[in-house]
N, C-alpha and C positions, 0 to 999 in steps of 0.2 A: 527374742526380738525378731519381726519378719524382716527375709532381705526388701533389697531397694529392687530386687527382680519383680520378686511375689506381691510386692505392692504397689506395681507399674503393671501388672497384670492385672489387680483388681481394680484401678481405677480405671481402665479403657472400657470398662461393662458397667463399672456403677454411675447412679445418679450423681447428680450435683453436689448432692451436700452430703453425701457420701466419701464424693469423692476429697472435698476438704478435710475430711474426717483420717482419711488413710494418706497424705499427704504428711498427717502432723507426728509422720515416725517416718518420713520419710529424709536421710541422712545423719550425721553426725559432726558436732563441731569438738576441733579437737585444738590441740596448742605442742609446739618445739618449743627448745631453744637448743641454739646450735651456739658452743663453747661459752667458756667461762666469760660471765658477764654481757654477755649477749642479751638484747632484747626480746622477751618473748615473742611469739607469731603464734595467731591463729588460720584455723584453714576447715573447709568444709568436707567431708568426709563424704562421697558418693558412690565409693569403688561397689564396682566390678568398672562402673562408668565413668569416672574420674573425680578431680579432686579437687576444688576452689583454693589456690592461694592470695589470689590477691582478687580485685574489683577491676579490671580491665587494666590492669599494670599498679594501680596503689594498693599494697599491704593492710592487714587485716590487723591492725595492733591492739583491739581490746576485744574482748568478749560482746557486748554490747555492739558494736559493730558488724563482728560475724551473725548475730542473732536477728539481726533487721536483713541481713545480704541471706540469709538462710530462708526468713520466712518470704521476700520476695520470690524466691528459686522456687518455692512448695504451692507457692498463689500461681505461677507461672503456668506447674506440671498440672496442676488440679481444673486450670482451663482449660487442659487438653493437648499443651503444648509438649512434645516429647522430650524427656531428660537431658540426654545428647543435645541438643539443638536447642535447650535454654542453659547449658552448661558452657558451650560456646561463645554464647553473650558478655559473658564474667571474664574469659578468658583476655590473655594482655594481645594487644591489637595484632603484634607479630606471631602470635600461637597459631601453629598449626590448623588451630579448626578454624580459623579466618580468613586461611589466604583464600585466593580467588580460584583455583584450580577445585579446592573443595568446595566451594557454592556453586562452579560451572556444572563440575557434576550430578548434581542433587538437581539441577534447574534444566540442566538434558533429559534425566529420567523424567521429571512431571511432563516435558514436554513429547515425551517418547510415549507418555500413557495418553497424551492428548491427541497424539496421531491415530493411537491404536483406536481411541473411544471417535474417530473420525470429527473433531473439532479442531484439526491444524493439519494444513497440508504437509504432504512426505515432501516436497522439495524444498519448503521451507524448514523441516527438520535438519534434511540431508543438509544443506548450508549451516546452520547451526553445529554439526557433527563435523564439519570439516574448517569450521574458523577455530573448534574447539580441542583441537587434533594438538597431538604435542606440538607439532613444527609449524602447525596455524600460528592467525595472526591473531589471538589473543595468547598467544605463550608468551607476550613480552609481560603480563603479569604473572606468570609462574611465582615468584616469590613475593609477588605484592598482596597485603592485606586488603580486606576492600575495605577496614577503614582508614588505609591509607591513600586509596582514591583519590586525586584533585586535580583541581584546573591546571595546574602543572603536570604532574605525572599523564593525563592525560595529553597535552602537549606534546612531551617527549615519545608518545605512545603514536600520534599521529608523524612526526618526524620518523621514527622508525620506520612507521608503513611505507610513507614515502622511500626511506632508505630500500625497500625494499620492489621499488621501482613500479607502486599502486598509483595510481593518475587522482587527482582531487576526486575524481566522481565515486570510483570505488570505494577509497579513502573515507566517504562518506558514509555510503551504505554501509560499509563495515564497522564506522563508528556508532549508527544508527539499531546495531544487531547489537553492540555493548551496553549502548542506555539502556535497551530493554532489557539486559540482565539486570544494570540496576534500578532502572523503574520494579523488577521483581523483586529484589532486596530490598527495597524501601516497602512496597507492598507487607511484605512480611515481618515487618517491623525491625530490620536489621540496619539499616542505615535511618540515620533522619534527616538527611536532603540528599540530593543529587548533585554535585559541582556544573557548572555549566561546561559546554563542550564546545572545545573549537575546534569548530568545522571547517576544513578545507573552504576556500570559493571555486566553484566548479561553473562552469561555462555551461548554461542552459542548454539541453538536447532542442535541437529544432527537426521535427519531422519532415521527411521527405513527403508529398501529397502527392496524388494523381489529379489530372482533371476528368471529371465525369465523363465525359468524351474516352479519353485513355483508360478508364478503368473499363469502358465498355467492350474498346477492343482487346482490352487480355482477357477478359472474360470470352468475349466470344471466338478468342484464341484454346480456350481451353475445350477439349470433347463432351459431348451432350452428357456421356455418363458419366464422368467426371464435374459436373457443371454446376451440380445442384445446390453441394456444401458451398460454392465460391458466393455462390449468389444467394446466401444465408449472411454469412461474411457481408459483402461490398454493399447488399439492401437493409439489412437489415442491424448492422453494426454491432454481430454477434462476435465475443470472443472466441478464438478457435477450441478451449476448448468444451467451451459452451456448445457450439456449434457438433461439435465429436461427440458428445454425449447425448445428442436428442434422438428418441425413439421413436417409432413409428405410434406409438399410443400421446404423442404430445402433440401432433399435430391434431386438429380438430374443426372442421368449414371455416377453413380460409384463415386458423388463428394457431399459433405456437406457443405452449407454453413452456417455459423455460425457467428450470428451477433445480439444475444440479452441472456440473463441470467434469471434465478430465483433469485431475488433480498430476500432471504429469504428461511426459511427449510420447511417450510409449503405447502400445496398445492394450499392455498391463498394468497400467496406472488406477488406481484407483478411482472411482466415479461418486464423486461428493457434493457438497452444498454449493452454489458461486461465488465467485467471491466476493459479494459482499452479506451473504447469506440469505437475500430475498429471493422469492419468484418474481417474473414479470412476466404479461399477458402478451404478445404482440401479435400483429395482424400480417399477414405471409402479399409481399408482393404480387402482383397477375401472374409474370413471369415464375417466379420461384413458387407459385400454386400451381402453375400447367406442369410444372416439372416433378412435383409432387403427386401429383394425381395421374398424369402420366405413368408412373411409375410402383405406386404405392399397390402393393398388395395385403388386404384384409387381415389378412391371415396372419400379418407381420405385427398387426396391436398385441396380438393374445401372446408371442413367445417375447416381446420387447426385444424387435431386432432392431437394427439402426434405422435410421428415417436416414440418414445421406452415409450408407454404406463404401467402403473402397472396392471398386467393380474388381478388384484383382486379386482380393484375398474375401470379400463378403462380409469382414468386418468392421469394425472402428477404423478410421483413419489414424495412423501414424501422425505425428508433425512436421517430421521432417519430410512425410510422403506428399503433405500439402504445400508444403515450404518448397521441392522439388518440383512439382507441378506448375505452380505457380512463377518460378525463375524460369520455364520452358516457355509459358505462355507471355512473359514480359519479353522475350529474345524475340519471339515470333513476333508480337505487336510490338517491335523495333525500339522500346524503350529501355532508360536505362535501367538497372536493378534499385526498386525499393523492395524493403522487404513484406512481409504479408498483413501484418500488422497493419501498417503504416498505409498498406495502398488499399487495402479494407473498408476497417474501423476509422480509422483517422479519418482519412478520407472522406467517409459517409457523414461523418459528425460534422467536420468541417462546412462541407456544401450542407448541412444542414440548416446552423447558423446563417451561413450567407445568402439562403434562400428567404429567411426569417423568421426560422421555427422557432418559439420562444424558447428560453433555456429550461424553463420546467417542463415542457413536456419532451425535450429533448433528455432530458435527467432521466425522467421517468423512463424513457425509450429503452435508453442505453443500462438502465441497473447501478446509477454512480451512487454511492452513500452520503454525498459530498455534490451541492450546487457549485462548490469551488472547481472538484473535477469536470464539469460540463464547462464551466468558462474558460478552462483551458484551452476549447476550440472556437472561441470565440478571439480571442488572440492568433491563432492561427491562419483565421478564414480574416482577419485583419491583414496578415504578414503573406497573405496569398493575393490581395488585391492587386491587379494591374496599375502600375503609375500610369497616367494619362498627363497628359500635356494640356496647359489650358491654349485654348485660342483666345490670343488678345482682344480684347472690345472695340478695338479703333486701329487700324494700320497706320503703320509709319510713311509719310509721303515720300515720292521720288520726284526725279526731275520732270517724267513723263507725266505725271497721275498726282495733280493735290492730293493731300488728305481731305478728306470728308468731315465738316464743321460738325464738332461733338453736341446733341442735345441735349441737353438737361434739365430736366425734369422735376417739381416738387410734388408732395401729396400733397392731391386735390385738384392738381396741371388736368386740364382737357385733353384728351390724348383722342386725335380722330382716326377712324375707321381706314382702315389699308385695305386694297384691292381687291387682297385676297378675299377678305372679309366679304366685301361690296359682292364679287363675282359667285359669294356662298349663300348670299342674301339676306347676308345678319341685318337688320334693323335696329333703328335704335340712336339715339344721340352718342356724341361722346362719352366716352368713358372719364371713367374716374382714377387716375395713378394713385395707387396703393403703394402702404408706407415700405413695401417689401422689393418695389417694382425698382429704388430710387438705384440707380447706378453707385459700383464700389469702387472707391479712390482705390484698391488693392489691386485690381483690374490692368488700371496703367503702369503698375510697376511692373 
């Protein structure tokens, strides 16, 4: 008889229905009974790999039963599913190869080959490797099965956080990095729903903005050769590290094309796709075109050096070295600390909107995956508006000064020519009061 080794070997190289073919020796069903008068029990026989005793915690008590739970196992392997990992399926929900620490692991590694094949960011990794960490915050499932999972247990799992003095918004994102472990078990067919999750209520972030005016002068707070990357940033509503990663071969008459990121703050970060994985074309401000041409040398397309270098070291900008620049130059232009981000990008989105640039070609601009994410600043340059005061339509009289006998007006009322009119030399008979013209009862209140 082949082992269960040698015939896991040959089905990862044979076809299809080959591979059916060498499944149907694959295991053994066997039977106990344990003392006298004891019920028989069957059980499926897979060693080196393990060993089926029950169906996810119910007993195998006829032959006919283990033989249908047998031939599903060998349909399973023969699609390509590995032994281990449909042998887990079977197992009783509190077994060993269910709890959550064994699926975290196996779901770090895919994601750790995903970094390496550069289709997931390193700092989205590195957060993953540190919630996953013994003393992280997902070790309050250490002994939990995931299909013990639920709206409860997950309850108790955000109370913890909190116990663990994480503020609702945290609390969030860290439950947000959980669903998608099991949005990946469901994926995989290991779970069959998701329990819903309750979420902290976290008090909406509201941006700090600049006014156009103030973002001019920390800009021209900042030194000419330092100047170029800010004003990449604040015109053109570039991520920083979108911005760090552009070459002198992407700039091209007067246009930038932009189609990879600093995946990281460092200058050893690696340089990947953006994030939201598109390129986008953009057209280079006057200003951030004289500073570029100004400055650009030829010679800098062919070795792919930086298009907005750090004058102090010749290469990539740091984060924190722009982040430090730019608190230097908010002290000098006498304002108070917004951070880089915020006094940028926000920024430039915001006056975008409120200048009236429509939201799709603001989407388009900006690289958003998501017309939702461009109306976020559409709310903002709302909540940026000045209150004004209305001036009332009529004064209130005094003892010195009647009030003045209010007119009014219907559509269609003759409404004659004023002075000013007369003295501009409009011509023409009376007008006509339009139905827009009519005075608001809301006025006098």
């Amino acid at each position: 008889m082949l082992s269960v080794a040698r015939i896991l070997a040959d089905t990862t190289c044979a076809k299809h229905a080959v591979r059916w073919a060498l499944v149907g020796k694959l295991g053994r069903i066997r039977s106990r009974k344990r003392g006298k008068g004891a019920v028989r029990e069957f059980y499926l026989d897979f060693r080196p790999y393990g060993r089926v005793w029950s169906h996810r915690g119910i007993r195998l008590l006829d032959e006919e039963t283990a033989r249908r739970l047998m031939e599903q196992i060998r349909g399973q392997v023969a699609e390509g599913t590995p032994l281990a990992e449909v042998l887990a399926r079977y197992q009783p929900p509190s077994a060993k190869a269910n709890l959550v620490p064994m699926w975290l692991a196996r779901w770090l590694e895919i994601r750790r080959r995903e970094c390496e094949a550069g289709s997931l960011s390193p700092g989205y990794l590195k957060e993953l490797e540190r919630l996953c960490a013994p003393r992280g915050h997902f070790s309050f499932f250490e002994h939990t099965s995931i299909h013990e999972i639920s709206f409860g247990v997950l309850e108790d799992w955000s109370l913890w956080l909190a116990d663990r003095d994480l503020g609702p918004k945290t609390r969030r994102n860290v439950m947000g990095y959980f669903r998608a472990f099991l949005v990946w078990l469901q994926r995989r067919g290991e779970l069959r729903q998701i329990p819903r999750f309750p979420l902290p209520k976290a008090d909406e972030h509201e941006p700090r903005l600049l006014a156009i005016s103030d973002q001019d002068r920390v800009l021209a707070a900042i030194s000419d050769e330092d100047r170029g990357i800010f004003l990449a940033l604040a015109q053109l509503g570039l991520r920083p590290g979108e911005a760090r990663a552009l070459t002198a071969a992407d700039y091209q008459d007067g246009w930038l094309h932009v189609d990879k990121a600093v995946k990281g703050k460092s200058v050893s970060s690696p340089v990947r796709g953006t994030k939201t994985g598109k390129a986008k074309r953009l057209p280079v401000s006057e200003e951030l075109r004289e500073w570029i041409e100004r400055r650009l040398d030829p010679a800098d397309r062919l070795r792919q050096a930086p298009l907005f270098p750090n004058p102090r070291t010749g290469g990539i900008w740091a984060h924190k070295a722009l982040a430090r620049v730019w608190a230097r130059a908010l002290e000098a232009a006498e304002l108070p600390h917004i951070s880089l981000y915020e006094g940028t990008k926000h920024t430039f989105a915001t006056d975008a909107i409120r200048r009236g640039v429509p939201e799709r070609h603001l989407q388009r601009f900006l690289g958003h995956a998501s017309i939702q994410s461009t109306r976020r600043y559409a709310r903002l340059a709302d909540n940026a508006l000045l209150e004004v005061l209305r001036v009332p339509s009529r004064r209130v009289s005094t003892d010195d000064e009647p009030a003045k006998k209010q007119t009014w007006r219907q559509p269609g009322d003759k409404v004659p020519r004023n002075k000013s009119e007369k003295s501009r030399g409009v011509s023409g008979g009376p007008s006509r009061v339009r139905t827009w013209d009519r005075p608001v009862m809301s006025r006098l209140l």
